[in-house]
N, CA, C and O atoms as a GROMACS GRO file, in nm:
protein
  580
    1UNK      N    1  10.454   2.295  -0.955
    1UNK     CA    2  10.564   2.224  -1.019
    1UNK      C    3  10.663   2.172  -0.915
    1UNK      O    4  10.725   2.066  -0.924
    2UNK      N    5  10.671   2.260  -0.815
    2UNK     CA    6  10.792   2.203  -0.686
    2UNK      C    7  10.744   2.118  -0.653
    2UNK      O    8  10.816   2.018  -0.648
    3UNK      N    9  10.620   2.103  -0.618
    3UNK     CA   10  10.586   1.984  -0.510
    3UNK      C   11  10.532   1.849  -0.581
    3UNK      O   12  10.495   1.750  -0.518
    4UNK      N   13  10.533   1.862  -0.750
    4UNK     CA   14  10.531   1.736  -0.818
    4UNK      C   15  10.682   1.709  -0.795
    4UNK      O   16  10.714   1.590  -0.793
    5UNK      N   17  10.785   1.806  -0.777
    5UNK     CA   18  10.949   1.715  -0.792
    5UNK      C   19  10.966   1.666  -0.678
    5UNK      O   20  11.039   1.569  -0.659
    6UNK      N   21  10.908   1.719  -0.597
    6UNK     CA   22  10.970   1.713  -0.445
    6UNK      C   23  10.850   1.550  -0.397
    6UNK      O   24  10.889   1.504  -0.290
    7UNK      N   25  10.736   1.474  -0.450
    7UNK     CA   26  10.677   1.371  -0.416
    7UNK      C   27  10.740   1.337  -0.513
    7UNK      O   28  10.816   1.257  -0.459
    8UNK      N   29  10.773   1.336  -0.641
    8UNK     CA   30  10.876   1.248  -0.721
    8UNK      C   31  10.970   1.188  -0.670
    8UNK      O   32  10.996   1.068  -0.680
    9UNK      N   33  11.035   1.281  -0.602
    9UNK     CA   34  11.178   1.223  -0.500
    9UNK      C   35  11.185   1.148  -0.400
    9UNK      O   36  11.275   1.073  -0.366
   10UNK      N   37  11.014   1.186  -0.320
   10UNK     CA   38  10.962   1.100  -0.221
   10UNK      C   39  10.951   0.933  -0.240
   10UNK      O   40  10.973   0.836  -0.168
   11UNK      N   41  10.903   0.956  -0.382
   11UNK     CA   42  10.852   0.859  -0.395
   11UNK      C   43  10.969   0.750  -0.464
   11UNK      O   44  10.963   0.627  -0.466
   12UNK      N   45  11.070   0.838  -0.515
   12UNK     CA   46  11.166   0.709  -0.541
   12UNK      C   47  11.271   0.681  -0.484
   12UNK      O   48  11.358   0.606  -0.529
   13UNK      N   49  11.273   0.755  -0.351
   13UNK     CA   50  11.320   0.710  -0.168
   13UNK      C   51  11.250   0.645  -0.122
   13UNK      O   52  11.289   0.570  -0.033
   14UNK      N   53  11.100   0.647  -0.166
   14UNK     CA   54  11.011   0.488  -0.075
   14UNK      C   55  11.020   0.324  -0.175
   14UNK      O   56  10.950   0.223  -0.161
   15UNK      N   57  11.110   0.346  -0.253
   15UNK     CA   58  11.080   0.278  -0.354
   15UNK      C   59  11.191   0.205  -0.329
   15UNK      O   60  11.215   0.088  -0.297
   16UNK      N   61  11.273   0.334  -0.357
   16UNK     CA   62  11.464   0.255  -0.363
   16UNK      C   63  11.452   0.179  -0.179
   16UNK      O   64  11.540   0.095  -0.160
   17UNK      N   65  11.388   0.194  -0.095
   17UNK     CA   66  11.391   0.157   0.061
   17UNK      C   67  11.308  -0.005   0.018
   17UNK      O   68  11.363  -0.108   0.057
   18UNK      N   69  11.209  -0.013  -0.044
   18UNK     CA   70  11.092  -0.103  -0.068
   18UNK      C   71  11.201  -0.184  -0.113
   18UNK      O   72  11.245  -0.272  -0.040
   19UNK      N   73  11.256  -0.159  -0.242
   19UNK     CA   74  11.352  -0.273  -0.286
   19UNK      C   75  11.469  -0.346  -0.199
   19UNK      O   76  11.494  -0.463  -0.172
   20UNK      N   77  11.538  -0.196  -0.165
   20UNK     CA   78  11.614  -0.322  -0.091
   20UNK      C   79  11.615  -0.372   0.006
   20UNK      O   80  11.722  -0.424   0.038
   21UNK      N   81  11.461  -0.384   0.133
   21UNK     CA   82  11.451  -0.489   0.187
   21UNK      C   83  11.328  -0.617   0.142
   21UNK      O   84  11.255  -0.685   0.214
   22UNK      N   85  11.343  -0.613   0.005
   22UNK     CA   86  11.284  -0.693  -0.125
   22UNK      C   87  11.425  -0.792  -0.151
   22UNK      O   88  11.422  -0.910  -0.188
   23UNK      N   89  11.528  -0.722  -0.127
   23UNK     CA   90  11.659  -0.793  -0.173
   23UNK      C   91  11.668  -0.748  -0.303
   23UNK      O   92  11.774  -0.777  -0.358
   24UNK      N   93  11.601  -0.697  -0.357
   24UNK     CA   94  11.608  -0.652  -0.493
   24UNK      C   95  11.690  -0.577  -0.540
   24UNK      O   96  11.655  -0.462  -0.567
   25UNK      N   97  11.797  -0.612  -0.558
   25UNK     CA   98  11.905  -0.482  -0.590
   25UNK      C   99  11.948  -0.460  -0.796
   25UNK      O  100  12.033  -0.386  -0.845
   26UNK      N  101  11.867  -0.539  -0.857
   26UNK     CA  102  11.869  -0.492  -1.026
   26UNK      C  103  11.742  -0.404  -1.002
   26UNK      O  104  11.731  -0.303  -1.073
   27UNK      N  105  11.642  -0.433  -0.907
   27UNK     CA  106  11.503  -0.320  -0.905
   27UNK      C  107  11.556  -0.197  -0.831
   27UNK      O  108  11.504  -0.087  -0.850
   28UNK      N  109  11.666  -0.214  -0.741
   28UNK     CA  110  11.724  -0.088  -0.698
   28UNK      C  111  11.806   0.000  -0.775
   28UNK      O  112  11.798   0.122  -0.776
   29UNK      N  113  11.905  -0.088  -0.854
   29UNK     CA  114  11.975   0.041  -1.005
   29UNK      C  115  11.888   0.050  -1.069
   29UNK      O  116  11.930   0.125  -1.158
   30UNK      N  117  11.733   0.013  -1.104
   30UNK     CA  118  11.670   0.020  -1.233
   30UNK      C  119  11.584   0.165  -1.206
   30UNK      O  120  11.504   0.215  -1.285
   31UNK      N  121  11.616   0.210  -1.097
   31UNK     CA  122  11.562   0.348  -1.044
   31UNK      C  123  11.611   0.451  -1.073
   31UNK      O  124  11.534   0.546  -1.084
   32UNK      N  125  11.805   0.478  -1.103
   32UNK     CA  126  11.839   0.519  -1.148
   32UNK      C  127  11.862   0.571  -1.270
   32UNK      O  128  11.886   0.495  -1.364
   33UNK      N  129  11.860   0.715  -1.288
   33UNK     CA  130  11.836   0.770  -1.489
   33UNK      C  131  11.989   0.655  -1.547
   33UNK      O  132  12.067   0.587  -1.481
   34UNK      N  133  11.981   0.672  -1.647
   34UNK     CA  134  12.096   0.591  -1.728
   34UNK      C  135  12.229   0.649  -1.674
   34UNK      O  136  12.315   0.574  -1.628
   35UNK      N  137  12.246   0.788  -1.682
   35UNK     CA  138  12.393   0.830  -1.657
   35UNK      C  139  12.404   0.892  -1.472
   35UNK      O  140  12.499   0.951  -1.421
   36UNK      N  141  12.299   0.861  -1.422
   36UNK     CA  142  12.299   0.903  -1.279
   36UNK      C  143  12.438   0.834  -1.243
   36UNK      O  144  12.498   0.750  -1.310
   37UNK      N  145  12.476   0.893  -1.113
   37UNK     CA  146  12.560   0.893  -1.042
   37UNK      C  147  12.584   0.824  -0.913
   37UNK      O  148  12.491   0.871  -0.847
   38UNK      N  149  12.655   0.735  -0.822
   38UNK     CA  150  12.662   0.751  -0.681
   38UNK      C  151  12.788   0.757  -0.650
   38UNK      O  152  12.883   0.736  -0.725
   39UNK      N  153  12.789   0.785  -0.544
   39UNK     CA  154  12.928   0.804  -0.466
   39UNK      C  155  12.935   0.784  -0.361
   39UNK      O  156  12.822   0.758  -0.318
   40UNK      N  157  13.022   0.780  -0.272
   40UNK     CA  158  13.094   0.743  -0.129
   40UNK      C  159  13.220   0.812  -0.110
   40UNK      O  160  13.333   0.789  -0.153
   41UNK      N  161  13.166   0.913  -0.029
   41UNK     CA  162  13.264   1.003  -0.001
   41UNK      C  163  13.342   1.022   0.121
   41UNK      O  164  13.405   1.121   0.156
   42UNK      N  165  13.322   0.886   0.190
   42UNK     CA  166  13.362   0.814   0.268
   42UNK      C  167  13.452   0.672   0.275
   42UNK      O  168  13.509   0.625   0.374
   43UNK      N  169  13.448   0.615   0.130
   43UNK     CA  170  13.511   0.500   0.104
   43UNK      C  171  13.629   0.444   0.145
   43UNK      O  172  13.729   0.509   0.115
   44UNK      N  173  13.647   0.340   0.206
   44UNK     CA  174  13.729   0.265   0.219
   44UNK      C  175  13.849   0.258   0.112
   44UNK      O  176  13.816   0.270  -0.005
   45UNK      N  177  13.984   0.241   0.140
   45UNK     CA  178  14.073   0.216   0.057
   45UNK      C  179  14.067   0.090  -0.034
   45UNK      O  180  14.055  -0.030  -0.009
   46UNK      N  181  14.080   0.155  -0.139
   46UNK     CA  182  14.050   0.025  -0.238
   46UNK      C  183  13.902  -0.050  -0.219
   46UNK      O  184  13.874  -0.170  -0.207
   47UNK      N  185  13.818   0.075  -0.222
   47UNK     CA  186  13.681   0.071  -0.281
   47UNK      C  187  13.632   0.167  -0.339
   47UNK      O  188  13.655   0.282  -0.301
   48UNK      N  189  13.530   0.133  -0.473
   48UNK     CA  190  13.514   0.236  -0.502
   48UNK      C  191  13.451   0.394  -0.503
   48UNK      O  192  13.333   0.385  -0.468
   49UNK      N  193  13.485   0.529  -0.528
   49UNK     CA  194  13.432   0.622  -0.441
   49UNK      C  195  13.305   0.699  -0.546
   49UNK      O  196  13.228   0.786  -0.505
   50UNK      N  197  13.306   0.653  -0.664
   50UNK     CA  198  13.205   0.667  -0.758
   50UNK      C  199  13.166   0.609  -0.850
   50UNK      O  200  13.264   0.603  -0.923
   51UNK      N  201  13.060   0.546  -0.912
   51UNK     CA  202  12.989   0.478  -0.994
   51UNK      C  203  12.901   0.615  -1.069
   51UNK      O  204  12.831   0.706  -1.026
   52UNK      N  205  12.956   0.566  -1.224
   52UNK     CA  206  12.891   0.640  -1.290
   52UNK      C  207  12.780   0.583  -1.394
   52UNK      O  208  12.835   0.506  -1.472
   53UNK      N  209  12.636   0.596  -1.421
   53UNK     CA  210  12.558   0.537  -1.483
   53UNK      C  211  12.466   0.386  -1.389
   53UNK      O  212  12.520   0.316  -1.304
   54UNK      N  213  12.336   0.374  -1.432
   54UNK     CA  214  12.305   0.272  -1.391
   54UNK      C  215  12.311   0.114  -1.380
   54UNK      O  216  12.246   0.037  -1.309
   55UNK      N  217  12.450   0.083  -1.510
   55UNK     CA  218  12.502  -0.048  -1.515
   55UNK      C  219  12.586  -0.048  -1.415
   55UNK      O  220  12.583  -0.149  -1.346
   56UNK      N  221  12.689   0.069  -1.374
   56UNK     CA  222  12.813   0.064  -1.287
   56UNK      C  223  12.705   0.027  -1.144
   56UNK      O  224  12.732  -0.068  -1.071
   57UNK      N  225  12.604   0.101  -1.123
   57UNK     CA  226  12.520   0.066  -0.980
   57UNK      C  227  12.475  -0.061  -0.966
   57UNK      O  228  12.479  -0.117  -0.857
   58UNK      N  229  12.418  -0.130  -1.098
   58UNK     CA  230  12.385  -0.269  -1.070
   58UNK      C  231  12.471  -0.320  -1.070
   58UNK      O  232  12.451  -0.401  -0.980
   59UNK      N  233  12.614  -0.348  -1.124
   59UNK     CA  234  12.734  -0.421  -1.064
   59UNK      C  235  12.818  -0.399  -0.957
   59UNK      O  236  12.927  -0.449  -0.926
   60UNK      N  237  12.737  -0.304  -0.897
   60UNK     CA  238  12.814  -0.269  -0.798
   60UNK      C  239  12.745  -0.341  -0.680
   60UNK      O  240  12.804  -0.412  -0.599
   61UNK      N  241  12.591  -0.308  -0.681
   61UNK     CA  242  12.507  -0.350  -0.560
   61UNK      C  243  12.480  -0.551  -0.614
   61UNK      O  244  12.404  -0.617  -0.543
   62UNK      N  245  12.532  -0.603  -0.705
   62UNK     CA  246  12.501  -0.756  -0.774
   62UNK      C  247  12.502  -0.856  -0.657
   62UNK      O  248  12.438  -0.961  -0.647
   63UNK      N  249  12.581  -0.806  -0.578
   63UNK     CA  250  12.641  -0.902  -0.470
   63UNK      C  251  12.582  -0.901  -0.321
   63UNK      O  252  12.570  -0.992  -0.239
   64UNK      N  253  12.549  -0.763  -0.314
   64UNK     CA  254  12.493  -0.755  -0.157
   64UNK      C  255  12.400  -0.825  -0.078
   64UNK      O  256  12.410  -0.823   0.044
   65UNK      N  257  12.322  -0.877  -0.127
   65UNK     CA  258  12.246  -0.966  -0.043
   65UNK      C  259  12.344  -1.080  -0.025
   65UNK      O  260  12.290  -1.160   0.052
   66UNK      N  261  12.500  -1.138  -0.072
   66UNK     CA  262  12.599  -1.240  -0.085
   66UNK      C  263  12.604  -1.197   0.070
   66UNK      O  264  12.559  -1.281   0.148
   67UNK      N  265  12.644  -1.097   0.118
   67UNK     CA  266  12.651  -1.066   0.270
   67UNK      C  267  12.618  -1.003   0.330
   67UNK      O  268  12.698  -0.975   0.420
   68UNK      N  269  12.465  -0.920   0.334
   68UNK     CA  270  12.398  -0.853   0.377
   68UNK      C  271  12.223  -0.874   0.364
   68UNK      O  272  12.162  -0.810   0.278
   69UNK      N  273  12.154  -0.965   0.456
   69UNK     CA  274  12.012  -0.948   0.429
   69UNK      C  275  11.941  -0.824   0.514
   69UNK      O  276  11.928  -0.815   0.636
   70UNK      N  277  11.893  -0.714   0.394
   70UNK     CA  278  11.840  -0.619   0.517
   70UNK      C  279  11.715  -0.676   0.547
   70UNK      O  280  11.669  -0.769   0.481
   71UNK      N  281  11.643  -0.613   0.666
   71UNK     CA  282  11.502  -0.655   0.723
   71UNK      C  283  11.406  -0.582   0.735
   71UNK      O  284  11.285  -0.605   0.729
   72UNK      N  285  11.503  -0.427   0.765
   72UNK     CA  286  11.368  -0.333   0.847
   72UNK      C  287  11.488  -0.258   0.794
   72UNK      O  288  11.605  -0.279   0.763
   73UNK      N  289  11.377  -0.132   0.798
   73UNK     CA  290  11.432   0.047   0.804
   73UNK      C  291  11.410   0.106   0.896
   73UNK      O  292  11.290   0.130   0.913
   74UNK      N  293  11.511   0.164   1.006
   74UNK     CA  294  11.475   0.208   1.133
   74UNK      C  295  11.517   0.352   1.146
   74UNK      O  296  11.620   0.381   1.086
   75UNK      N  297  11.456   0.450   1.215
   75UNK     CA  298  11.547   0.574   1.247
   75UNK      C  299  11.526   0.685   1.152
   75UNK      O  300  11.578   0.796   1.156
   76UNK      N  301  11.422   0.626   1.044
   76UNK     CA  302  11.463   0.737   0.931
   76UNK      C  303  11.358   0.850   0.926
   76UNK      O  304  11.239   0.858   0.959
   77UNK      N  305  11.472   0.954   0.857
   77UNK     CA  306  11.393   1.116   0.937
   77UNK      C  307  11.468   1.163   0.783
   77UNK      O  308  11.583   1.150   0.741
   78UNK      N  309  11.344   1.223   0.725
   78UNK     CA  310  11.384   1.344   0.571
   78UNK      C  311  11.397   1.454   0.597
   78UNK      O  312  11.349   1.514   0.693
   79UNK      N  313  11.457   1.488   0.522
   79UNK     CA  314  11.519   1.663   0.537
   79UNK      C  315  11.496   1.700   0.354
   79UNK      O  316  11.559   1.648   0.262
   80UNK      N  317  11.411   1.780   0.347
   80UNK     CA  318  11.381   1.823   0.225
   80UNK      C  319  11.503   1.976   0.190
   80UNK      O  320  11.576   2.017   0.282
   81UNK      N  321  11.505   2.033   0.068
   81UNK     CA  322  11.623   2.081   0.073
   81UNK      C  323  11.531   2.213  -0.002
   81UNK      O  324  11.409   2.232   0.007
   82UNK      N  325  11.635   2.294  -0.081
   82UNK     CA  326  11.616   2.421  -0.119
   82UNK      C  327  11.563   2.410  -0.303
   82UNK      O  328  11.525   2.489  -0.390
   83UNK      N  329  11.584   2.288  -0.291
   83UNK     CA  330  11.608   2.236  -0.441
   83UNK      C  331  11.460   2.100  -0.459
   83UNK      O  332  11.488   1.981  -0.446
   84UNK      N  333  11.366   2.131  -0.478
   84UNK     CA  334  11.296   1.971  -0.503
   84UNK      C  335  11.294   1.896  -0.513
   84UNK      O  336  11.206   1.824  -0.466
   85UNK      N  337  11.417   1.845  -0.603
   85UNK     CA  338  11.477   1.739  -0.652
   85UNK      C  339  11.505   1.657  -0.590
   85UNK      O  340  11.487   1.537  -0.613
   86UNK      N  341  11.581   1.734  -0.452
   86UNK     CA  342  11.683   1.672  -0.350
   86UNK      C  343  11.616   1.623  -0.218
   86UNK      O  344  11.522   1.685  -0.166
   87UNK      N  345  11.655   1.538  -0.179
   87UNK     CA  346  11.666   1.552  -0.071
   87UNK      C  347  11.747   1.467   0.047
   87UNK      O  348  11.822   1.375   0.016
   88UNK      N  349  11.728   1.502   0.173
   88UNK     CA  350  11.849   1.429   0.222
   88UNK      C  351  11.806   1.325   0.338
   88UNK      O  352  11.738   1.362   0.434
   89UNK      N  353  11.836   1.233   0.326
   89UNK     CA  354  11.765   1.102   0.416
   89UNK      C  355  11.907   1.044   0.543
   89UNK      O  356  12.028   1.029   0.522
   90UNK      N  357  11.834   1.027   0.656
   90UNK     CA  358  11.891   0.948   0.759
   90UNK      C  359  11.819   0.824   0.803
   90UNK      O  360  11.708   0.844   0.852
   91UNK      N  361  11.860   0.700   0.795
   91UNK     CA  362  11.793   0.621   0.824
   91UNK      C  363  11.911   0.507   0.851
   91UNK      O  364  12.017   0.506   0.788
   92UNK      N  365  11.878   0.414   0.951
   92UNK     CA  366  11.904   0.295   0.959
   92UNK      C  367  11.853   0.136   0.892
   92UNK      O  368  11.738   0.126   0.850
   93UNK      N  369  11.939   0.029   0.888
   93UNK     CA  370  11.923  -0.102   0.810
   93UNK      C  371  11.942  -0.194   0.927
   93UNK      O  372  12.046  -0.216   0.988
   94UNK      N  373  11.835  -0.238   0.946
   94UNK     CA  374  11.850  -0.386   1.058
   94UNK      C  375  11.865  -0.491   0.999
   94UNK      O  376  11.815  -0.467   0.889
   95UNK      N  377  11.913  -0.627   0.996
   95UNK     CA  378  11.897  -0.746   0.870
   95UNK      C  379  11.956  -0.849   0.935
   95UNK      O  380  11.914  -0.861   1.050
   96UNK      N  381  12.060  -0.947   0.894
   96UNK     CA  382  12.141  -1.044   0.938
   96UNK      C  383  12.292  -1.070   0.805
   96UNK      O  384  12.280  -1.112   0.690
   97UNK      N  385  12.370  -1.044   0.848
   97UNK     CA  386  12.457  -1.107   0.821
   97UNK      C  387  12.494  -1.275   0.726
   97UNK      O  388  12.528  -1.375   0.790
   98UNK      N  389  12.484  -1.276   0.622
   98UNK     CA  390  12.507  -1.417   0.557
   98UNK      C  391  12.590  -1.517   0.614
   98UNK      O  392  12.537  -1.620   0.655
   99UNK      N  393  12.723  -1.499   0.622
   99UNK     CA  394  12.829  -1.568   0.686
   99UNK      C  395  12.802  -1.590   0.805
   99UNK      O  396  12.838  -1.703   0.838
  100UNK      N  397  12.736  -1.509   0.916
  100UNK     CA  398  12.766  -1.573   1.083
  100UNK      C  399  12.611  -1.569   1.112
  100UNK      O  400  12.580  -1.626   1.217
  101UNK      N  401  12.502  -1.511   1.036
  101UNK     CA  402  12.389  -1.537   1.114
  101UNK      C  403  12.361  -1.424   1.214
  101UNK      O  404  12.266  -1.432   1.292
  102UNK      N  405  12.439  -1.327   1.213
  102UNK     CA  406  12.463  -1.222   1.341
  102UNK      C  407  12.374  -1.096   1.286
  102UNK      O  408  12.423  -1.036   1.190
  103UNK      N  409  12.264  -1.054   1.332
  103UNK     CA  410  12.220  -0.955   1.358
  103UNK      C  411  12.289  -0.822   1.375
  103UNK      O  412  12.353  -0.797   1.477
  104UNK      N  413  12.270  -0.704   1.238
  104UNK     CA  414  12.349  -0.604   1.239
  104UNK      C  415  12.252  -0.480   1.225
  104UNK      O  416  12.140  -0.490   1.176
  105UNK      N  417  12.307  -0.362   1.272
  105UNK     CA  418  12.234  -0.283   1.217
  105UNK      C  419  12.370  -0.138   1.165
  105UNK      O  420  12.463  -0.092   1.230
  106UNK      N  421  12.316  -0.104   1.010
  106UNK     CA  422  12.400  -0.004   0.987
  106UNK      C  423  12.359   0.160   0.995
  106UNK      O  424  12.243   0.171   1.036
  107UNK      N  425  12.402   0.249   0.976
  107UNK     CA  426  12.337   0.394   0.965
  107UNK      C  427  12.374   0.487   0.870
  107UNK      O  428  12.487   0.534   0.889
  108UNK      N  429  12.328   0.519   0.795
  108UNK     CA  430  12.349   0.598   0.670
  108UNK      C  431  12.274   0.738   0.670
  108UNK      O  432  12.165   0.763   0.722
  109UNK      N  433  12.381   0.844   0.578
  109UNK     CA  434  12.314   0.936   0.529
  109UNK      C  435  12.288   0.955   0.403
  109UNK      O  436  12.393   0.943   0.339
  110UNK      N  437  12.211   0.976   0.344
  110UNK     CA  438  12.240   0.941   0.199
  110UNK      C  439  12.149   1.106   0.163
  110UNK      O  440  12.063   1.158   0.234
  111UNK      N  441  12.204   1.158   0.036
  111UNK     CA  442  12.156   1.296   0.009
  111UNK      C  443  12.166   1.249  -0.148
  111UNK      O  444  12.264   1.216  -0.214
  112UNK      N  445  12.022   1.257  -0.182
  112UNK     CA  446  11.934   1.188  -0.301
  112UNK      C  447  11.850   1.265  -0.408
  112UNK      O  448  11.730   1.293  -0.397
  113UNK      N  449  11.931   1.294  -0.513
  113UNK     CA  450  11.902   1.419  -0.628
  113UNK      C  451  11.797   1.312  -0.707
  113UNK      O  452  11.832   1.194  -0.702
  114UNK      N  453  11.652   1.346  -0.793
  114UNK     CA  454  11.607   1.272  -0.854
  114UNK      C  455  11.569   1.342  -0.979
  114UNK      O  456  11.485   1.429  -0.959
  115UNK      N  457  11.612   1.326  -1.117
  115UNK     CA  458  11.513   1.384  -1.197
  115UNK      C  459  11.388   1.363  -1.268
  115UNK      O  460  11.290   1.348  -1.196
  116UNK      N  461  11.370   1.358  -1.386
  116UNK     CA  462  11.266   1.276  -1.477
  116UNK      C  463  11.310   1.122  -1.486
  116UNK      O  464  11.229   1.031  -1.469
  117UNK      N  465  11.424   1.104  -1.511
  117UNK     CA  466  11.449   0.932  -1.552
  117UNK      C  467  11.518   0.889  -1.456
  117UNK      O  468  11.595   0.794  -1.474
  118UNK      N  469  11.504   0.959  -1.316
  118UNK     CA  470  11.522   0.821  -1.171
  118UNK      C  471  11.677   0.929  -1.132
  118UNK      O  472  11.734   1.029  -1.175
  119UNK      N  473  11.688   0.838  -1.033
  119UNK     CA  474  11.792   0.928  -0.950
  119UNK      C  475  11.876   0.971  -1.061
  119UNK      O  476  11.871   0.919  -1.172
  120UNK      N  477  11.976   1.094  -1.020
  120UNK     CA  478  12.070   1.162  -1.109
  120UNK      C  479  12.203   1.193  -1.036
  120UNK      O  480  12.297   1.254  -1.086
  121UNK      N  481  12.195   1.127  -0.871
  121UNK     CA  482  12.310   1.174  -0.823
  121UNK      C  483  12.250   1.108  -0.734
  121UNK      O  484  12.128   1.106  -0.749
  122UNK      N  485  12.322   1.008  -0.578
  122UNK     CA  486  12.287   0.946  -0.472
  122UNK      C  487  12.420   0.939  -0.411
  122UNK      O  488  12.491   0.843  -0.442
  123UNK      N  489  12.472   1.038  -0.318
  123UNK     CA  490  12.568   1.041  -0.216
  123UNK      C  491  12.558   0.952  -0.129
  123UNK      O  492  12.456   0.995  -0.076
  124UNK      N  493  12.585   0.853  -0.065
  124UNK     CA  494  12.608   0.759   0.022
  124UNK      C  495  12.715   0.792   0.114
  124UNK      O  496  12.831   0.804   0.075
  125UNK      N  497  12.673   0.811   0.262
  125UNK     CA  498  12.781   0.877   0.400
  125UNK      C  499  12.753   0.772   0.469
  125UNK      O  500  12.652   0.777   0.539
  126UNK      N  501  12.831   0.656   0.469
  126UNK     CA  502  12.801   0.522   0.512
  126UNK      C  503  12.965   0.499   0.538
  126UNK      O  504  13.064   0.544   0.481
  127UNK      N  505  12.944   0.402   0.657
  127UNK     CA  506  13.113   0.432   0.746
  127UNK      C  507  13.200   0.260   0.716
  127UNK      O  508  13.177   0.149   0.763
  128UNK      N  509  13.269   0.294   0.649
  128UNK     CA  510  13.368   0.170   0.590
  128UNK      C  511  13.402   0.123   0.718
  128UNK      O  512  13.424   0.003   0.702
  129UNK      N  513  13.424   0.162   0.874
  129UNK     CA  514  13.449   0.077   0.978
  129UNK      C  515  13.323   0.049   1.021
  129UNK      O  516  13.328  -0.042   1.104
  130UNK      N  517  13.232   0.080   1.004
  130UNK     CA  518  13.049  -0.006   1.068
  130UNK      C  519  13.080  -0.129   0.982
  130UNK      O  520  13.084  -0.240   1.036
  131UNK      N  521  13.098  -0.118   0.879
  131UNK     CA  522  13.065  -0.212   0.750
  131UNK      C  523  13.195  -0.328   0.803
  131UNK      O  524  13.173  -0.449   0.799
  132UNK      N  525  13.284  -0.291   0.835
  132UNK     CA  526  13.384  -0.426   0.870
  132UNK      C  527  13.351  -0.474   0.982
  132UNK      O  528  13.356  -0.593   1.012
  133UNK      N  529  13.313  -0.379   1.056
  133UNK     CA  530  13.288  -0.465   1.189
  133UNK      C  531  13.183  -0.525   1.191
  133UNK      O  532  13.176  -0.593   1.294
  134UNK      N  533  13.063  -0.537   1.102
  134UNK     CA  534  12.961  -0.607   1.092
  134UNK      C  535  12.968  -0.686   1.008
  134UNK      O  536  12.864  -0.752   1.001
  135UNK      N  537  13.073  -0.726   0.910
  135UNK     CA  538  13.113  -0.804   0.847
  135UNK      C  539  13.228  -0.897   0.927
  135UNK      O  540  13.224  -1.014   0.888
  136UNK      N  541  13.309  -0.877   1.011
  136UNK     CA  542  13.407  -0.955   1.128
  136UNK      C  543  13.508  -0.941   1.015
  136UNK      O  544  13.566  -1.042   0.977
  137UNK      N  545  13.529  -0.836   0.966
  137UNK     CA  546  13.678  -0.836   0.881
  137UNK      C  547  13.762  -0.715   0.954
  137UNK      O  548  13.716  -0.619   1.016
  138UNK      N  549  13.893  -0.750   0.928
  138UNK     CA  550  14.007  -0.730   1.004
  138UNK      C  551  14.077  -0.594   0.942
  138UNK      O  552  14.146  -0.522   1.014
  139UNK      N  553  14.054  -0.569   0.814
  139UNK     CA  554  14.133  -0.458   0.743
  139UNK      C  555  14.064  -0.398   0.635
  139UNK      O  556  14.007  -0.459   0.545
  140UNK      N  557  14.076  -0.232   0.652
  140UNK     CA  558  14.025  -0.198   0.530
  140UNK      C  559  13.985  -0.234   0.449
  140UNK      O  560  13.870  -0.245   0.407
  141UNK      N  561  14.118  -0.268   0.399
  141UNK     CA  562  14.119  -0.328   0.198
  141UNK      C  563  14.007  -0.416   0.190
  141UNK      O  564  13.943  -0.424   0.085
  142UNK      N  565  13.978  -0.485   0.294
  142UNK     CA  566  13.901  -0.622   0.246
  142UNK      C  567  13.737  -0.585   0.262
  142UNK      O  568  13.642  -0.660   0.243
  143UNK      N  569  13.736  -0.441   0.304
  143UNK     CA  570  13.556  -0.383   0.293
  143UNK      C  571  13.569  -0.385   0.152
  143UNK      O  572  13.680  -0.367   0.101
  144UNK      N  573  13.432  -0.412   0.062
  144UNK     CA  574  13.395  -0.406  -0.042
  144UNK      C  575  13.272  -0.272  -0.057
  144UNK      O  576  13.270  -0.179  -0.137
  145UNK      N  577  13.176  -0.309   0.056
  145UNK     CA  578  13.071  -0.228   0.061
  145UNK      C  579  13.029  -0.176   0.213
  145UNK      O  580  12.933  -0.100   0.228
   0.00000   0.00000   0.00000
């Protein structure tokens, strides 16, 4: 029974990765159970630090390819946990930039609960100053993602 939850989880960390360098980001909330969760517990001022349910995730992620094409997944190393469900991912995003054409790469931790109907919780440890400076913005407030 563990190790059907624990390739369940695998498998919708190779999935949620597949999509979004698909650009696919309604195939990326559509992974999520209905009332799953994410968060950023890192967020920028005046962004938001939790999305609750899988409509709040697809309006949240609606825009990202507007300034972010990813390309590749680099760096990434799993850490399985105590729990099946879970687990906790490090990986990098190589892509280009919309606005300048500039080649970025970001680094994330993300610690990824999955149940029967798709993720149920997705922590995002992703750094609101990587994200401006690879965006060429000047102030907090104006990170979105």
């Amino acid at each position: 029974m563990d190790d059907t939850r624990r390739q369940r989880a695998h498998a919708t960390v190779d999935a949620a990765l597949d999509r979004i360098l698909a650009h696919d980001m309604a195939g990326l909330a559509a992974l999520w159970a209905p009332d799953g969760t994410m968060t950023f517990p890192f967020a920028a001022p005046g962004s938001p630090r939790a999305l609750a349910g899988r409509d709040a995730v697809a309006a949240y992620g609606a825009g990202y390819n507007d300034l972010l094409l990813p390309a590749a997944v680099v760096d990434e190393v799993r850490h399985t946990t105590g729990d099946p469900d879970t687990l906790v991912v490090e990986f990098a995003v190589r892509g280009t930039v919309v606005a300048s054409g500039a080649d970025y790469t970001l680094r994330y931790v993300a610690v990824v609960t999955v149940g029967p109907e798709g993720i149920t919780a997705y922590r995002d440890y992703w750094s609101p100053l990587e994200i401006q400076q690879v965006l060429g913005r000047t102030g907090l407030a104006e990170t979105t993602r």
